[in-house]
C-alpha positions, 0 to 999 in steps of 0.5 A: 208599175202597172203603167210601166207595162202598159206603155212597155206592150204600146211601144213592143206593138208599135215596134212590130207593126213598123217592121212589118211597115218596112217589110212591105215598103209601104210609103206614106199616105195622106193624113195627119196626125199631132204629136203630143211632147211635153218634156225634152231632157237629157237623163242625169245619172243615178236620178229617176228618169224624167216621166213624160220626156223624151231626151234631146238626140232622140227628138231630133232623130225622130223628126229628122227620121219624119222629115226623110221620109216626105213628111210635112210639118204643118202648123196648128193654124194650118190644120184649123184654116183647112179645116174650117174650109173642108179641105181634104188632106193632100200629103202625109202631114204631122203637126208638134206640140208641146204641154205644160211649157217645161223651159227645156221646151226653149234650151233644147226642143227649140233648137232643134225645131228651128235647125230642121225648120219644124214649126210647134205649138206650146201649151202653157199653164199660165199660173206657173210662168217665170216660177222657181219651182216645179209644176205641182202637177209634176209627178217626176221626183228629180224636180231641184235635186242636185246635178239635175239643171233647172230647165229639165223640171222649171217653167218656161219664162216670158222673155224665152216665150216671146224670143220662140214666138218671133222667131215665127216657128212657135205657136204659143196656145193655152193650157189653162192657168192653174191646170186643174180638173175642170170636169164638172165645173165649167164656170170655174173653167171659163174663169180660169180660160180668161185669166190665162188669156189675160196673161198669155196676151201680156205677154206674148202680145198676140192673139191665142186661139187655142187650147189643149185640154189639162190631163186630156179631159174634155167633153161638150160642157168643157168644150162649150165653155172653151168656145165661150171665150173665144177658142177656136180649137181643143186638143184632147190626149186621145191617142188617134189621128186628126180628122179633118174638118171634123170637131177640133174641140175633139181632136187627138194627139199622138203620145211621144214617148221616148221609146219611139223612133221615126219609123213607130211613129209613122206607123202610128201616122200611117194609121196602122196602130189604130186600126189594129187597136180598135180591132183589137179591143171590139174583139177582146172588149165589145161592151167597152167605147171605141175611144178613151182618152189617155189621161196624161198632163 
């Protein structure tokens, strides 16, 4: 209930501030900011709604809305090779991803990225590929119940994985094998990057660079532990924008929620939520950090 409220507040300001965005006509500046999906579902009557979902037809509005108005998609390596050669950000620019690697990643986001020509990056939890049930980290209870089609709660499989990554507008990136906490325990963290490196390797048959961290935890000690086997970048879930050339073992990504429209996302884009958010809680919280990572999976 509590968290209900929370993202309820979020979505009401958010709403807000693009009003008066659209009052005073003001038009996109450069920078960039990664939006975080994780599921993309339609809704089944009289089933709980999906947690972390954002239906189809407000997926493609959302992008189309980005797009309409002169953003530009990039891709993660884009950002990484800018931001190993320092360069300044030139054009209002977004980046999509997607967690966990839910299979209605590949029915009905990919469809859409591909008609608007929008690249993404999809995390996967490489312990769960090709299985039959849902993620055991998935807190949504219409997981198998009937009326509700698989894709909406099953695990991407290998073959739809490959058939994404040839068409060139898919990223595939890690997101651990397992999905556990690692906080604490970077051996066990290294483990488990390489085991899902082995697998994403066989099957994809390509290099994977990068990592998005589970549940957002990260830290130096996880970070160097990422480095470790060879990462180049780890995405947190800190609900900030990118700043290049910057950590990218520390950068945020933007919340997707299904609330959201083209015009709260640029908001948030154009900077005006985050400026207002850390005012906001300098005066109401002086003694709390400047940042927090919104822990989602």
């Amino acid at each position: 209930m509590i968290e209900r409220f929370h993202q309820l507040r979020h979505l009401l300001l958010l709403r807000a501030i693009a009003g008066v965005r659209s009052v005073v006509h003001a038009r996109p500046r450069p920078g960039l900011g990664i939006l975080m999906y994780h599921r993309i579902a339609a809704h089944v009557a009289r089933m709980p709604v999906p947690t972390y979902n954002v239906r189809p037809e407000r997926f493609r509005r959302q992008l189309a809305g980005l797009l309409e108005q002169g953003r530009r998609p990039w891709t993660l390596q884009r950002i990484l090779a800018d931001a190993r050669q320092r360069l300044a950000i030139a054009e209002p620019a977004f980046a999509v991803t997607f967690d966990d690697g839910y299979e209605s990643v590949y029915t009905e986001a990919f469809p859409i990225l591909k008609e608007l020509g929008v690249p993404a990056t999809v995390f996967l939890a490489t312990a769960y590929l090709d299985s039959e049930a849902p993620f055991p980290f998935d807190r949504w209870r219409g997981g198998r119940c009937p009326g509700v089609p698989p894709a909406a709660w099953r695990p991407l499989r290998a073959e739809q994985c490959r058939e994404m990554l040839a068409s060139g507008l898919i990223e595939i990136g890690t997101h651990t094998n397992t999905h556990e906490d690692f906080r604490g325990r970077p051996a066990a963290f290294v483990e488990d990057l390489r085991r899902s490196l082995a697998e994403l390797h066989a099957v994809v048959q390509a290099p994977v660079t990068s990592l998005a961290f589970p549940f957002g935890f990260a830290g130096s000690e996880l970070a160097g532990a990422a480095r470790q086997v060879g990462l180049q970048c780890g995405l947190t879930t800190a609900n900030e924008l990118c700043v290049l050339p910057g950590d990218p073992f520390a950068w945020g990504r933007l919340t997707v929620t299904d609330g959201d429209t083209a015009a709260t996302l640029a908001a948030q884009l154009d900077g005006w939520y985050e400026k207002l958010r850390a005012g906001w809680r300098r005066l109401a919280y002086p003694w709390a950090p400047r940042t927090r990572p919104d822990q989602t999976p």
